[in-house]
PDB file as gemmi writes it, atoms N, CA and C in Angstrom:
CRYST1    1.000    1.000    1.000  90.00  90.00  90.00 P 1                      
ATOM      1  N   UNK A   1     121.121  29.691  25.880  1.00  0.00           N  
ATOM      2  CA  UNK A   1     119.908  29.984  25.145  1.00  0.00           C  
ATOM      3  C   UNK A   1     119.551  28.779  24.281  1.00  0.00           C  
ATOM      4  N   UNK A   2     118.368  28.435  24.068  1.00  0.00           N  
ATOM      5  CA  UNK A   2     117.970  27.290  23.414  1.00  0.00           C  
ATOM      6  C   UNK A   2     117.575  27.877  21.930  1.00  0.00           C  
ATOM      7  N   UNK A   3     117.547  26.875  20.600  1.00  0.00           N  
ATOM      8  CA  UNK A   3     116.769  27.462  19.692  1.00  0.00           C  
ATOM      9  C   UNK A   3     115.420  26.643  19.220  1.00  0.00           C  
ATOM     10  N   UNK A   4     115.050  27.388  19.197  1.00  0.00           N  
ATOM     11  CA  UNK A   4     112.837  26.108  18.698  1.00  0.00           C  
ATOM     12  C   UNK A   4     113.100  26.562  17.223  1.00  0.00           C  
ATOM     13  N   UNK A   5     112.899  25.263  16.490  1.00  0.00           N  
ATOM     14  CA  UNK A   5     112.392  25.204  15.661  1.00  0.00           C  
ATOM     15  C   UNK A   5     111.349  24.195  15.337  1.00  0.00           C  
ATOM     16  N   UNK A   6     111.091  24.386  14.076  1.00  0.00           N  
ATOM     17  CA  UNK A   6     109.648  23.754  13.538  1.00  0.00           C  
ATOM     18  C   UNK A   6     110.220  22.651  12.369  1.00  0.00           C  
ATOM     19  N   UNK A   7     109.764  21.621  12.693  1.00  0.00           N  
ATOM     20  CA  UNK A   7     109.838  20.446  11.368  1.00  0.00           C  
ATOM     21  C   UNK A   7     108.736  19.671  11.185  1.00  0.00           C  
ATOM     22  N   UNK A   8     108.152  19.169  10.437  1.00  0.00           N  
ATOM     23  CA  UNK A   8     107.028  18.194   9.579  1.00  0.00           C  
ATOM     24  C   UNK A   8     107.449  17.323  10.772  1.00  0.00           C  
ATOM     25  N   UNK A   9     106.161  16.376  10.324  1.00  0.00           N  
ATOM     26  CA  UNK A   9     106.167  15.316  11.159  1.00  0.00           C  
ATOM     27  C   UNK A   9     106.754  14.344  10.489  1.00  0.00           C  
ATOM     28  N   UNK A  10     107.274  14.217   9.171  1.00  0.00           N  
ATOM     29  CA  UNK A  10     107.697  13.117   8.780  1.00  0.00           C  
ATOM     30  C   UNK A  10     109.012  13.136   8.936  1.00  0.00           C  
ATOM     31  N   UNK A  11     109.406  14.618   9.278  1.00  0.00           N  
ATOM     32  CA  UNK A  11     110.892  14.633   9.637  1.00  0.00           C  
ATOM     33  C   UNK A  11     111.175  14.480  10.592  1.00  0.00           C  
ATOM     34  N   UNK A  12     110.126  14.767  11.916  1.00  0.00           N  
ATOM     35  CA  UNK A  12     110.566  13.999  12.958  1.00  0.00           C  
ATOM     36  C   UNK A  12     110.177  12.766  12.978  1.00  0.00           C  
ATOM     37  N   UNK A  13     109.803  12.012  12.734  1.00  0.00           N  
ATOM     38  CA  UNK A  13     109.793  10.542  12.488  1.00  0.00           C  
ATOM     39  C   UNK A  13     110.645   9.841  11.949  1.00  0.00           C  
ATOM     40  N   UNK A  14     111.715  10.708  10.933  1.00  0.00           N  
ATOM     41  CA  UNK A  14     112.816  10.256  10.140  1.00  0.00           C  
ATOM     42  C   UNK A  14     114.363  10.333  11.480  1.00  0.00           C  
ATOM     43  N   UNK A  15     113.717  11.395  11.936  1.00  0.00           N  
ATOM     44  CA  UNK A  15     115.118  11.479  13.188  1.00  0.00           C  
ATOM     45  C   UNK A  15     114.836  10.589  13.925  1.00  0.00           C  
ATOM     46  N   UNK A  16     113.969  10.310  14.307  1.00  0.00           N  
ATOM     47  CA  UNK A  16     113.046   9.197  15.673  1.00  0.00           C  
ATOM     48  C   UNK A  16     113.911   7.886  14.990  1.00  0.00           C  
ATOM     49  N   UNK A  17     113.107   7.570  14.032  1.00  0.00           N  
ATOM     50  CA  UNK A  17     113.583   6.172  13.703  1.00  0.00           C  
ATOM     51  C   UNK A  17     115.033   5.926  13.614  1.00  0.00           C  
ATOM     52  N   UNK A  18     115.921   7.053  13.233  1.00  0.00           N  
ATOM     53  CA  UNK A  18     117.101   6.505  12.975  1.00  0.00           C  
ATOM     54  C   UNK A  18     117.923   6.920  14.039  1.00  0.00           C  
ATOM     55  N   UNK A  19     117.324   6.947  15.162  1.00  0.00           N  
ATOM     56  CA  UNK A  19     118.335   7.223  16.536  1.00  0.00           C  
ATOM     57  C   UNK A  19     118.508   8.016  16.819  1.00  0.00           C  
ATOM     58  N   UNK A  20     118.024   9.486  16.301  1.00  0.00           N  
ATOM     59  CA  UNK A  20     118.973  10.825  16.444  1.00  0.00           C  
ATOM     60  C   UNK A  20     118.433  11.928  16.976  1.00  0.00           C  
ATOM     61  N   UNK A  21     117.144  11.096  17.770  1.00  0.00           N  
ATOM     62  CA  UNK A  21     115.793  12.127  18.077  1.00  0.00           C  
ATOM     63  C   UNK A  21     115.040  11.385  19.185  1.00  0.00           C  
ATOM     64  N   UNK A  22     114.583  12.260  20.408  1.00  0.00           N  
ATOM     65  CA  UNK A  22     112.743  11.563  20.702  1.00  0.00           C  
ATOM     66  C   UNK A  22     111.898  12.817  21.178  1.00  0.00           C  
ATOM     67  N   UNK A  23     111.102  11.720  20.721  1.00  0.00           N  
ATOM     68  CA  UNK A  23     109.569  12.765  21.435  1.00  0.00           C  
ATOM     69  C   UNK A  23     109.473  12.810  22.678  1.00  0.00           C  
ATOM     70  N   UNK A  24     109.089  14.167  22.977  1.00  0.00           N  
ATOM     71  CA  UNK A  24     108.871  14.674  24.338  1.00  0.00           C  
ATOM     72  C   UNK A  24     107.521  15.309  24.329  1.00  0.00           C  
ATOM     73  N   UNK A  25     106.487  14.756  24.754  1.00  0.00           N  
ATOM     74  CA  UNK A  25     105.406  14.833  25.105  1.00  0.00           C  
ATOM     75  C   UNK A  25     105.383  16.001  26.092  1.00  0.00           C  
ATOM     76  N   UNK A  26     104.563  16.733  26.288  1.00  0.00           N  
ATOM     77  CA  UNK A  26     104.095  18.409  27.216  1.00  0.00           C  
ATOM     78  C   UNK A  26     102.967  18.352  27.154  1.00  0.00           C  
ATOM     79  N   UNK A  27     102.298  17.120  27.713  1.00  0.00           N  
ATOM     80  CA  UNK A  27     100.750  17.986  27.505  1.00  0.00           C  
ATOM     81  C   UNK A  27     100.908  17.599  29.629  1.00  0.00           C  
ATOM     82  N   UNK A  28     100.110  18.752  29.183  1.00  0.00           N  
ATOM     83  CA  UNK A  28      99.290  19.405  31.288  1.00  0.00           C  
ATOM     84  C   UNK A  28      99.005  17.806  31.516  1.00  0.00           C  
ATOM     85  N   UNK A  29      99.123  17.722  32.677  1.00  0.00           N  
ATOM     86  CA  UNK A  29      98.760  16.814  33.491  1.00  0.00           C  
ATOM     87  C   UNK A  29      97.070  16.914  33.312  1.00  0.00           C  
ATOM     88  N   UNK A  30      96.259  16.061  33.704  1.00  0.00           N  
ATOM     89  CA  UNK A  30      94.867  16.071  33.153  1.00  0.00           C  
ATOM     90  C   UNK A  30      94.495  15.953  32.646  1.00  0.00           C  
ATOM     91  N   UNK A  31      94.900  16.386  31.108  1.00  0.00           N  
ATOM     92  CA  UNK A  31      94.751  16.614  30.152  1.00  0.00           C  
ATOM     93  C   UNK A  31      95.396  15.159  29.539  1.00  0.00           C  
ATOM     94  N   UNK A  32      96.510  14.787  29.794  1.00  0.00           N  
ATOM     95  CA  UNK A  32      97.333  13.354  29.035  1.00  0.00           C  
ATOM     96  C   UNK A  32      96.050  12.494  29.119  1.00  0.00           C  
ATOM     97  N   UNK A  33      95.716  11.990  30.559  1.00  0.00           N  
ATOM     98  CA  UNK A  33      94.676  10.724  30.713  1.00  0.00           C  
ATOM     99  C   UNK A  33      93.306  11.029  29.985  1.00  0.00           C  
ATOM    100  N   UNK A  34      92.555  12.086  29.360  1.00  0.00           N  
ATOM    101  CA  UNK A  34      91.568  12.037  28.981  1.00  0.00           C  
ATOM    102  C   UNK A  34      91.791  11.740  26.990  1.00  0.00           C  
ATOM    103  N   UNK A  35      93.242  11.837  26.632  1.00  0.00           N  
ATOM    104  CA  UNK A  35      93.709  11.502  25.063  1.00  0.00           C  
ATOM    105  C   UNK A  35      93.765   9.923  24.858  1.00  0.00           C  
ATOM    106  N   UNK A  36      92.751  10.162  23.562  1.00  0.00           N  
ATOM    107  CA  UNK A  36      93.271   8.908  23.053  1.00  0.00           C  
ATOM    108  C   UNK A  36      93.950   8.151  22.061  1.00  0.00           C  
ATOM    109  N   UNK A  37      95.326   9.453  22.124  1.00  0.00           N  
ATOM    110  CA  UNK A  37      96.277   9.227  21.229  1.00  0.00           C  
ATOM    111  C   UNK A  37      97.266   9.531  21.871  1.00  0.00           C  
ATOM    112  N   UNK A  38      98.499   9.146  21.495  1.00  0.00           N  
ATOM    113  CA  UNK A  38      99.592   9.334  21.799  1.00  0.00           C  
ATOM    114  C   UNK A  38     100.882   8.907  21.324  1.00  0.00           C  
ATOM    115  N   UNK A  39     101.699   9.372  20.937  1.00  0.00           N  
ATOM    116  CA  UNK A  39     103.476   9.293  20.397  1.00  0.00           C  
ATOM    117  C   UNK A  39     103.617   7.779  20.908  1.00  0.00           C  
ATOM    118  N   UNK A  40     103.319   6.718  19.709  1.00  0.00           N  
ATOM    119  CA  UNK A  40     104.439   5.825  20.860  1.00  0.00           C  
ATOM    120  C   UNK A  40     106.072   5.658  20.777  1.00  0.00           C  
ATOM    121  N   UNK A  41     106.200   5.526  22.361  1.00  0.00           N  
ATOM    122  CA  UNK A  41     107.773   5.240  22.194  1.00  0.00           C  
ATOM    123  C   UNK A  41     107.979   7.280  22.562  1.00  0.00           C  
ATOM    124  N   UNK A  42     106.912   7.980  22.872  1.00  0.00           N  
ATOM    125  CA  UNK A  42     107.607   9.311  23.557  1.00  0.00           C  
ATOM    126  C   UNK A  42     107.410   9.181  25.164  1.00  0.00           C  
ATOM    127  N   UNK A  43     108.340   9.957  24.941  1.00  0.00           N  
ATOM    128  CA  UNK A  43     108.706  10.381  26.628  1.00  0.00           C  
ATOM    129  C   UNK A  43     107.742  11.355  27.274  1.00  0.00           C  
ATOM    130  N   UNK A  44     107.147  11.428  28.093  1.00  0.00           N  
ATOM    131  CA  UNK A  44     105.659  12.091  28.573  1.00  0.00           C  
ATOM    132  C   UNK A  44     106.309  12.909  30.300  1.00  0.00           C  
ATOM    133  N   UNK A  45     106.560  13.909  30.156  1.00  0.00           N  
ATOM    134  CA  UNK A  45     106.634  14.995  30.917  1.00  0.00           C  
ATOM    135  C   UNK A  45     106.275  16.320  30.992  1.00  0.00           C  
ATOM    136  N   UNK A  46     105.068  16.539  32.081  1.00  0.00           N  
ATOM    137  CA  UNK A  46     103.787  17.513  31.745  1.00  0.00           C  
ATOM    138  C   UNK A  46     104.583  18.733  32.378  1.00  0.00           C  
ATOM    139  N   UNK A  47     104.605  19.659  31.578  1.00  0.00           N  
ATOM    140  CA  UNK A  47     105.557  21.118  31.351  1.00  0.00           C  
ATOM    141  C   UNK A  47     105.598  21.334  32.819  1.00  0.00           C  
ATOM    142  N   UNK A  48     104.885  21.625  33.707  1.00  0.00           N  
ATOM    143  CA  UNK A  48     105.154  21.680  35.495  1.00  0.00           C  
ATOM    144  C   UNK A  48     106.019  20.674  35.845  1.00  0.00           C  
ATOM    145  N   UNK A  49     106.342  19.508  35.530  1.00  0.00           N  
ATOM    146  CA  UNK A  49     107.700  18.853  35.632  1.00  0.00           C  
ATOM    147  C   UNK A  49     109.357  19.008  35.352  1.00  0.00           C  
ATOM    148  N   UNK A  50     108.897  19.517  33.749  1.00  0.00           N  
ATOM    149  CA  UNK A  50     110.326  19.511  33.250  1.00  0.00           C  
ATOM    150  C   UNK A  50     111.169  20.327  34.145  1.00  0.00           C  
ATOM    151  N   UNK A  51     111.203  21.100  34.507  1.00  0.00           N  
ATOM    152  CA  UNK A  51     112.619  21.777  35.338  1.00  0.00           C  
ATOM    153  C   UNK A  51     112.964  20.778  36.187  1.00  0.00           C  
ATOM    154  N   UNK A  52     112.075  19.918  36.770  1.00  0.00           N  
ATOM    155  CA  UNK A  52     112.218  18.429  38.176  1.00  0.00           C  
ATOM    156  C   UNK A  52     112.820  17.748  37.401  1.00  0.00           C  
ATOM    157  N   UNK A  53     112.288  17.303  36.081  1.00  0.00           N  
ATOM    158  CA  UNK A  53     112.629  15.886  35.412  1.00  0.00           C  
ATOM    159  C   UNK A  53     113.878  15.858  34.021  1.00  0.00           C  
ATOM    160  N   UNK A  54     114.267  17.431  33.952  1.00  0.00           N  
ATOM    161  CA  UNK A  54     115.339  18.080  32.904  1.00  0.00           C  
ATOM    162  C   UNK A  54     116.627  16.508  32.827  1.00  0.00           C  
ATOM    163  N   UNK A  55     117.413  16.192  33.821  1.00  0.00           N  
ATOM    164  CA  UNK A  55     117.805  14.980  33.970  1.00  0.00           C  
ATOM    165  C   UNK A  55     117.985  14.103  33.268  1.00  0.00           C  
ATOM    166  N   UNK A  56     116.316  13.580  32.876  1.00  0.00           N  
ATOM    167  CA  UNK A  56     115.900  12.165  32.059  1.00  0.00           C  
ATOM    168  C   UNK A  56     116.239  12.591  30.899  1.00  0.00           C  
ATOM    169  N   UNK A  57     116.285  13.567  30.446  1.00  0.00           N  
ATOM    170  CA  UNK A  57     116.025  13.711  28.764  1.00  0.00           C  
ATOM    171  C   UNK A  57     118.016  13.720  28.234  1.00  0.00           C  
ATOM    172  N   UNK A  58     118.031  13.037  27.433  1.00  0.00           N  
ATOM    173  CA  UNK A  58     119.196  12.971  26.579  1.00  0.00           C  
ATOM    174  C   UNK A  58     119.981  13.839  26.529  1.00  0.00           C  
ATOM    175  N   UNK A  59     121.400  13.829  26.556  1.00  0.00           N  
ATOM    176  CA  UNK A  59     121.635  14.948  25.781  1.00  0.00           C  
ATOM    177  C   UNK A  59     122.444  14.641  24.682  1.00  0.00           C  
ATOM    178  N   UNK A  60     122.458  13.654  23.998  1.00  0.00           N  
ATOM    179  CA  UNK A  60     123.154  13.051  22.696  1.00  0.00           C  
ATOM    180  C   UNK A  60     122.012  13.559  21.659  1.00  0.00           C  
ATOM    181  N   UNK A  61     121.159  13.934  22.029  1.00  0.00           N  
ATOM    182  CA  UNK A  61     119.847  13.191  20.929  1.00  0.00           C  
ATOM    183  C   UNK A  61     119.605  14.741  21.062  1.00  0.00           C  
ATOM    184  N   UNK A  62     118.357  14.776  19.828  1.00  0.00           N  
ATOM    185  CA  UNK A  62     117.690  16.411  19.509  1.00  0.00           C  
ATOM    186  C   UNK A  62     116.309  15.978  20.274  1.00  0.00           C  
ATOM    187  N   UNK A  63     115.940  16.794  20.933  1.00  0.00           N  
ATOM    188  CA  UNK A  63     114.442  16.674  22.103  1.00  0.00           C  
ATOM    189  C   UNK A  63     113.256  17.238  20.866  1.00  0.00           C  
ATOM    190  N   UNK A  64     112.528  16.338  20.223  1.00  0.00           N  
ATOM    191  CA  UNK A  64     111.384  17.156  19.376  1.00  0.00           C  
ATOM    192  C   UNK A  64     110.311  17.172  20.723  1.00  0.00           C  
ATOM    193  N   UNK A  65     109.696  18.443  21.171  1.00  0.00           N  
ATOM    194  CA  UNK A  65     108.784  18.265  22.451  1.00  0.00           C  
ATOM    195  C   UNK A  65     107.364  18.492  21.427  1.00  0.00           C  
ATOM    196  N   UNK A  66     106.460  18.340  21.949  1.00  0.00           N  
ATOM    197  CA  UNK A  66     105.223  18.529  21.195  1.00  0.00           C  
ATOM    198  C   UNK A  66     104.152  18.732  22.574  1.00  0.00           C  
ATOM    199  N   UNK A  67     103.099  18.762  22.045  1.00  0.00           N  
ATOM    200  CA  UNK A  67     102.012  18.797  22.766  1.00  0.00           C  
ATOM    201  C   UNK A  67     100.646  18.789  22.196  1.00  0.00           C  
ATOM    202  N   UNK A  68      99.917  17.515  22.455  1.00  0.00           N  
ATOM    203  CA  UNK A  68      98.909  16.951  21.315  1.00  0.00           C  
ATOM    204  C   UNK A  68      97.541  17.534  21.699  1.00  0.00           C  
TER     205      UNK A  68                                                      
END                                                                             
């Protein structure tokens, strides 16, 4: 079982920077190429992937996923 929680963005930015975290981007496919913003330095896997792409993602590190 997994647990979700919720943190500020400055706290994930505080884990990011000091190694102990990354961003995981979820936005729908389609939807990524029409933004003109984005996490830099996150990892971008559109939720119909992740079960394919589960693999890539860390498992040392805490996964903050988002979706902008």
């Amino acid at each position: 079982m997994t647990e979700e929680l919720r943190i500020s963005a400055a706290d994930a930015r505080r884990l990011v920077d000091a190694g102990e975290a990354i961003m995981l981007d979820v936005v729908a496919s389609g939807v990524w190429e029409a933004l003109d913003e984005a996490v830099p330095g996150a990892v971008r896997i559109p939720p119909e992937q992740i079960g394919q792409r589960f693999g890539e993602l860390p498992r040392d590190r805490v996964i903050i996923a988002y979706c902008t």
